[in-house]
N, C-alpha and C positions, 0 to 999 in steps of 0.2 A: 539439641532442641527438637521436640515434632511439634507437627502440623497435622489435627487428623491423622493420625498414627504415622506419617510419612516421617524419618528422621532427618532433618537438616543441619550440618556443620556449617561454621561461618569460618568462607574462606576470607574475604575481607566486611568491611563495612555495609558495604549491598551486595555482595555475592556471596549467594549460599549453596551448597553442595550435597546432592542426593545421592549418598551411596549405591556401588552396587549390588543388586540383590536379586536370587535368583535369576531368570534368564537375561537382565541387562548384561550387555557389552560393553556398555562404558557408564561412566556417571551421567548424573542429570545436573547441570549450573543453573541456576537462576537470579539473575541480575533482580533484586528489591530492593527498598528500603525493609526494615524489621515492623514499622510502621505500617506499608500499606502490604506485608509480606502476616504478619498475625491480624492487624488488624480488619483490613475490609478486604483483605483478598478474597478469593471464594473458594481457596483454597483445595481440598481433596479431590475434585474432578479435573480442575486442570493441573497439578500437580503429577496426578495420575498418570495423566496422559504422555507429561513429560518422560516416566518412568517408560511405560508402554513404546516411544520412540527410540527409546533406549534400547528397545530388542531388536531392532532392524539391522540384520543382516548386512556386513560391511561397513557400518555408522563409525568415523571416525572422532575422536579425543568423547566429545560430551555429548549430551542432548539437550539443548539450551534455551531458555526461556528469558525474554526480554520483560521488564517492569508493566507492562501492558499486556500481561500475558489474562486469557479464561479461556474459557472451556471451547473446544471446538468438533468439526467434521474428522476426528483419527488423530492429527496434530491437536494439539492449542493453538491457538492464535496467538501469536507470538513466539513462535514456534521454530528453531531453526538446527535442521541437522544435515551434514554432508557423509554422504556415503564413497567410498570409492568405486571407479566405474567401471576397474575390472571384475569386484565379488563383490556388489552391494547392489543396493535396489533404487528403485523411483517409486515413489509412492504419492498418488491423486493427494493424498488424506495431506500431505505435504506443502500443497500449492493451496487446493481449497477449491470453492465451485466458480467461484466468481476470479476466475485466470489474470493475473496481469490487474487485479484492481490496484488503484497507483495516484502518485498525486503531480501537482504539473503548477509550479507556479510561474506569474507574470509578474512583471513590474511595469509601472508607468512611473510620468515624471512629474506627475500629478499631488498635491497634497490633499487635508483632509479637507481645509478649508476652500476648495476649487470645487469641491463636489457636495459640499453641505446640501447644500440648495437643491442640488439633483437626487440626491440620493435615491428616494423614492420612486423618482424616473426611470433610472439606472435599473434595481431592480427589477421592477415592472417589465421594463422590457427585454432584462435578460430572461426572466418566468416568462415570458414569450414567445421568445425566439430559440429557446434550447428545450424542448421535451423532455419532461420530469416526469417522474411516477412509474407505478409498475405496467411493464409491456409498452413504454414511450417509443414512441417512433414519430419517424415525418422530417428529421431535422432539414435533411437532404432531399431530392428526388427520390425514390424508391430504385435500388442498385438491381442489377440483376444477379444471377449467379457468377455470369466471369465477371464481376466487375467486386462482388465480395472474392471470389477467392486470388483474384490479382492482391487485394486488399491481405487476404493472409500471407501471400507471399512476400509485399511490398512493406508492410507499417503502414507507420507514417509519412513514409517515400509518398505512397498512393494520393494522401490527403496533398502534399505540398504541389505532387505535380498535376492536380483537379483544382488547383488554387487555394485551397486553407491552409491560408499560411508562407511564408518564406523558407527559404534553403537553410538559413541559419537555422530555424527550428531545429532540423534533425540532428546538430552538432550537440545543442544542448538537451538530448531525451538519450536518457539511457539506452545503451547498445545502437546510439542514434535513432531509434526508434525501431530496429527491425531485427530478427535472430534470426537468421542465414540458415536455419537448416527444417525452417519452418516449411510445412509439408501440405499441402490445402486437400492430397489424395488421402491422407492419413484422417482426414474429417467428414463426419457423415453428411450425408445430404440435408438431414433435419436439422442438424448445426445451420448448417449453409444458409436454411431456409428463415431459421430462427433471427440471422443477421442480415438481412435483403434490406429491411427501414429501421435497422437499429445504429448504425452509424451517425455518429456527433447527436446522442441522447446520454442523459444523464442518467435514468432508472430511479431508485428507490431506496431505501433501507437508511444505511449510514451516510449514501450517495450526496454531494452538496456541491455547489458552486456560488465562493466567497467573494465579497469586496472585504480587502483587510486595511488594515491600518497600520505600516510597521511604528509599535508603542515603543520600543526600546531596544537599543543597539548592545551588544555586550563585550562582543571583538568588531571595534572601527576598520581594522586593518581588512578583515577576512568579509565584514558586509560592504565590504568596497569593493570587494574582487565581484560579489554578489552582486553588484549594483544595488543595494539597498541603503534608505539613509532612514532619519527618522521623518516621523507623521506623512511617508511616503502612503502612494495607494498600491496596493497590490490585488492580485486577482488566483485565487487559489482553487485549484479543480480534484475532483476525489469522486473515480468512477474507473469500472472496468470493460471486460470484456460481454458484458450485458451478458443476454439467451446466451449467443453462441457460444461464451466460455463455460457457461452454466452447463449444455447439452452437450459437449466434450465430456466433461467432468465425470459425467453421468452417464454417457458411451462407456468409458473407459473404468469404470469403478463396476460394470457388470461384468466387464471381460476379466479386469485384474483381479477379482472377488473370489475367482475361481485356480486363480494363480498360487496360492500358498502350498496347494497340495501339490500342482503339477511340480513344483520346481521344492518341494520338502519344507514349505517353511511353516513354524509354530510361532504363531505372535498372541499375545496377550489381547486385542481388540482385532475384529475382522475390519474396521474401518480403516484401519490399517492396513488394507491391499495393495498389493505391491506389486515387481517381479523384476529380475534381475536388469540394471541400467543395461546389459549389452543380451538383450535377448529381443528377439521380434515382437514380441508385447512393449516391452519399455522402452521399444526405439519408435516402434509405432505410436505411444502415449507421447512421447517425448517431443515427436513433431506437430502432432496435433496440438499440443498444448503450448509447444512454441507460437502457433499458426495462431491462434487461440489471443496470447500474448500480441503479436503483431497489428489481431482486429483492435485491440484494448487504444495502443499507443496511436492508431489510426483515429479511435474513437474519439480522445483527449486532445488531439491537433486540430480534427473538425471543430471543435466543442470552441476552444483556447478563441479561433479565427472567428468563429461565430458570435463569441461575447466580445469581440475586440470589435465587432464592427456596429456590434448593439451600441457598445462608448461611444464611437465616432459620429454614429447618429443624436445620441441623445445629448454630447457634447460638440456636436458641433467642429468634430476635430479628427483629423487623417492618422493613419498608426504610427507617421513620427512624429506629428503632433504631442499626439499623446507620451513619446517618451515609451510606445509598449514594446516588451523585452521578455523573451523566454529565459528566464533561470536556468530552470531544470525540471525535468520529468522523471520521477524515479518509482519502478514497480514494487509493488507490496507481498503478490503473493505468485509466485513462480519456482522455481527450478532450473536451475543452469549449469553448466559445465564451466567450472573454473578451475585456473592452478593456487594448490595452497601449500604451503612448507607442514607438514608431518614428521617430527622426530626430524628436521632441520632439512628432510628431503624434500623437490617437490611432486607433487602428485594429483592428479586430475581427480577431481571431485563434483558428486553430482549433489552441488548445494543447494538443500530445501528453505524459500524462505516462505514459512505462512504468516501472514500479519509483522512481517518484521523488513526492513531499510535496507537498501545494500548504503556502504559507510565504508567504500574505500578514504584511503589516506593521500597524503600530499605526495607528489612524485609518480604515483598509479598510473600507468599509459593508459587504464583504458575509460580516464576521465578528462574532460576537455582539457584543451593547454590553457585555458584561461581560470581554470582553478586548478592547476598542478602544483602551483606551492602553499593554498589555503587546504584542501583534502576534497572531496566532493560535496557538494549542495545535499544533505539530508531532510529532506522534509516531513515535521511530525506533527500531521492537524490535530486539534482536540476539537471539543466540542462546540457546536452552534452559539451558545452565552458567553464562553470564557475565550482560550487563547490556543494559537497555533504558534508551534516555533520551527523555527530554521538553524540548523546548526551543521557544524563539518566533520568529516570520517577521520579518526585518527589510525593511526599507527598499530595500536594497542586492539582496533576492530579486527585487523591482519590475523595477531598473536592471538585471539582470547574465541571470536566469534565469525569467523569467517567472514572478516571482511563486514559483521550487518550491527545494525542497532535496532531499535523500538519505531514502530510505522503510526503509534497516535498514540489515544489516553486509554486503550482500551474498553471494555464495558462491563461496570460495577454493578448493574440494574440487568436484569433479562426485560426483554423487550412487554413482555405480559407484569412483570411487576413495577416498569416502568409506568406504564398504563392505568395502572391499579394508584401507584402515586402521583397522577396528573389528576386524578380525579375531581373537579371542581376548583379545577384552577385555570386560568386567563395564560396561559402559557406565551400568546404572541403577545398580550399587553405587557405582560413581564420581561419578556423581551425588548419590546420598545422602550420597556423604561429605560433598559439598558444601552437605549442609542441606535437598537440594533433592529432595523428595517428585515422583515422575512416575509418569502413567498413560498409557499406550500401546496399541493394536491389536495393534502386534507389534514384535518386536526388530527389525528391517528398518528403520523408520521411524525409530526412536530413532539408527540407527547411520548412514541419510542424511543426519540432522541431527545430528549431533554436533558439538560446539563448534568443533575443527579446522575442519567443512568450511567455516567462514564466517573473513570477514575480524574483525579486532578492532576491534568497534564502535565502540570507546575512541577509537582513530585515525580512522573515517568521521568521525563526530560533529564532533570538535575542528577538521578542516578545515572544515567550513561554517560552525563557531564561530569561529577564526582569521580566514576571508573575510569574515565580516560578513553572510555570507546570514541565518544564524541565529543567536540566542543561545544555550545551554546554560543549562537552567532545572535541571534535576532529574534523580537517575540511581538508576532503580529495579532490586531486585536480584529472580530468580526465587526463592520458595520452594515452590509447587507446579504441576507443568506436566500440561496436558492437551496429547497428539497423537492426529495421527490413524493 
């Protein structure tokens, strides 16, 4: 079958197979249905680009594209390739500008009907108290320089030991919240400067901070390890490394730009800049962008403790009161050094996830002991009107995808044609009809993200559930949305 003259074999049911051709190294997989794979995908640019990652020097087995896959900076979003770290590369275009964007859910022990009444309150005061919109700052006092670049070295260490937050937090955020080799000298001063009053802000774009509703259980067994039951209330966070992961990104895509000729490489897209993982460019990218990552998980801790104690005020009720509980924190778009089996060996790989989950499996040491025989908490938001779900890493994520799954519903609408279809419409009344209480900086935002402009999560989801990368745990509904 093609796509836009791309040819596709169907290896199974939602996994399709892009041959290689000319300078690829290995094939391109793409986890779809054939449904939203001909029909509303957008098809030949991100497609493209799959192919295009496919030339990267040292990229082992595929270049893989999750059900939420469009068009992106060099990758797609949804985008995930590992290289080896003795002859392969790091590539910005991999991770994306916005470092470590990532999602971070809560539980309380609260139901829907404890908070009917408040709802309105609740929001109000988390639009507040957490700084939304583009260039938010103030959440916190204004940090100084050592007090951010402690912050890249620490995580989320930094937030718990300034008080946002508890020790157990860091047990359940991935990597506990910090990457050890994160470098705060490898980052420019204007980074620095960029992150001084952007700690515990939320930003802008896709950026949101939910009240959810868990609407239906699907494995009792595994949302019990979760602490989840039904018409529970939940608290879901989706925000990165603000400026500062932005002006890394952006450091480092001028230096690596110029990388291809130094070190012989021919790639299909310049966006695609790179340079060998064991070379003084891609160790120096490497730590800045871990540092980068650390602000991010630092960010989501402040953020997490800040709306926890918006609840306590407007309910009236202390954090055990409430029943409030960190899940899990899990990063979206990063680059990491992990071990993977190759041809049954194993072998250290610098895995690129852009817009896509890490989904290890049951038994994984480097997921808490309190979900080692369910698999890890993945977490996949969709959109502001419909639904967010929670599901777990199997076995098959290991064998097929490096360990990752699908990071949300993707975006079916470019932001300007979403725009174009909000036109003369009530967008927050249509949302209230739907139950669903929103606070927003401006109409603009609300109408970028509108339900249309994303794919129907319903469908992401069930394909990684289908393939066996993941299971479907839980499918939480929006009742109050913060944007930026």
């Amino acid at each position: 079958m093609k796509l836009n003259g791309i040819e596709l074999n169907r290896i199974r049911e939602n996994l399709w197979e892009i041959p290689r051709s000319g300078g690829m190294r290995v094939p391109g997989r793409v986890y779809s249905s054939e449904q939203m794979l001909f029909g509303e995908h957008q098809g030949e640019d991100a497609l493209k680009q799959v192919m295009n990652v496919a030339h990267l020097p040292g990229i082992q087995k595929y270049s893989i594209a999750m059900p939420d896959i469009h068009w992106g900076y060099g990758f797609p979003i949804g985008g995930v390739a590992a290289t080896d770290i003795n002859d392969g590369v790091i590539s910005p275009g991999g991770v994306g500008y916005d470092i470590n964007c990532g999602v971070r859910l809560a539980t309380t022990s609260l139901t829907r009907d404890s908070i009917k009444d408040k709802l309105h309150s609740l929001v109000t005061e988390l639009f507040n108290d957490i700084p939304s919109g583009v260039g938010a700052s103030g959440a916190i006092k204004k940090l100084n320089e050592k007090d951010v670049k402690n912050i890249l070295l620490k995580g989320a260490r930094w937030g718990v030991e300034n008080g946002f937050g508890l020790e157990e937090d860091l047990i359940f955020t991935e990597e506990n919240g910090r990457l050890e080799n994160a470098d705060p000298g490898s980052v420019s001063k204007r980074a620095v400067e960029r992150g001084l009053d952007q700690a515990g802000t939320l930003g802008s774009g896709n950026h949101f901070l939910e009240i959810d509703v868990v609407q239906e259980i699907y494995d009792e067994e595994t949302a019990g390890a979760f602490g989840l039951f039904k018409d529970q209330i939940t608290l879901l966070i989706h925000s990165g490394s603000r400026g500062l992961g932005y002006q890394v990104c952006e450091d480092y895509l001028k230096i690596l730009v110029h990388s291809g000729s130094k070190f012989g490489y021919t790639l299909p897209d310049r966006q695609l800049a790179c340079a060998p993982v064991k070379s003084d460019e891609g160790e120096s990218y490497l730590r800045a962008m871990h540092a980068a990552a650390n602000f991010a998980w630092n960010n989501r801790q402040i953020m997490m403790h800040i709306a926890q104690k918006s609840l306590s005020r407007v309910l009236s009720m202390s954090r055990e009161d409430l029943g409030f509980r960190l899940v899990y924190d899990v990063c979206h778009n990063i680059a990491k050094i992990e071990e993977h089996l190759i041809d049954g060996e194993k072998k250290k790989l610098c895995v690129h996830r852009k817009g896509a989950t890490r989904a290890f499996p049951p038994e994984n040491k480097f997921i808490p002991e309190r979900y080692r025989k369910t698999g890890q908490p993945v977490l996949i938001p969709g959109d502001m009107g419909r639904y967010s779900y929670i599901a777990a890493g199997n076995a098959k994520a290991m064998e097929e995808t490096f360990g990752s799954s699908c990071h949300g519903a993707g975006r079916n609408l470019s932001r300007k044609k979403a725009l174009q279809k909000a036109k003369g419409r009530d967008l927050i009344k249509e949302l209230n009809a739907k139950g669903i209480e929103i606070a927003a900086k401006g109409i603009k935002t609300i109408a970028e993200e509108m339900p249309e402009a994303y794919k129907n999560i319903s469908e992401v989801v069930n394909v990684m559930h289908s393939e066996g990368i993941t299971t479907k745990v839980a499918k939480l509904r929006p009742l109050g949305v913060i944007k930026g």
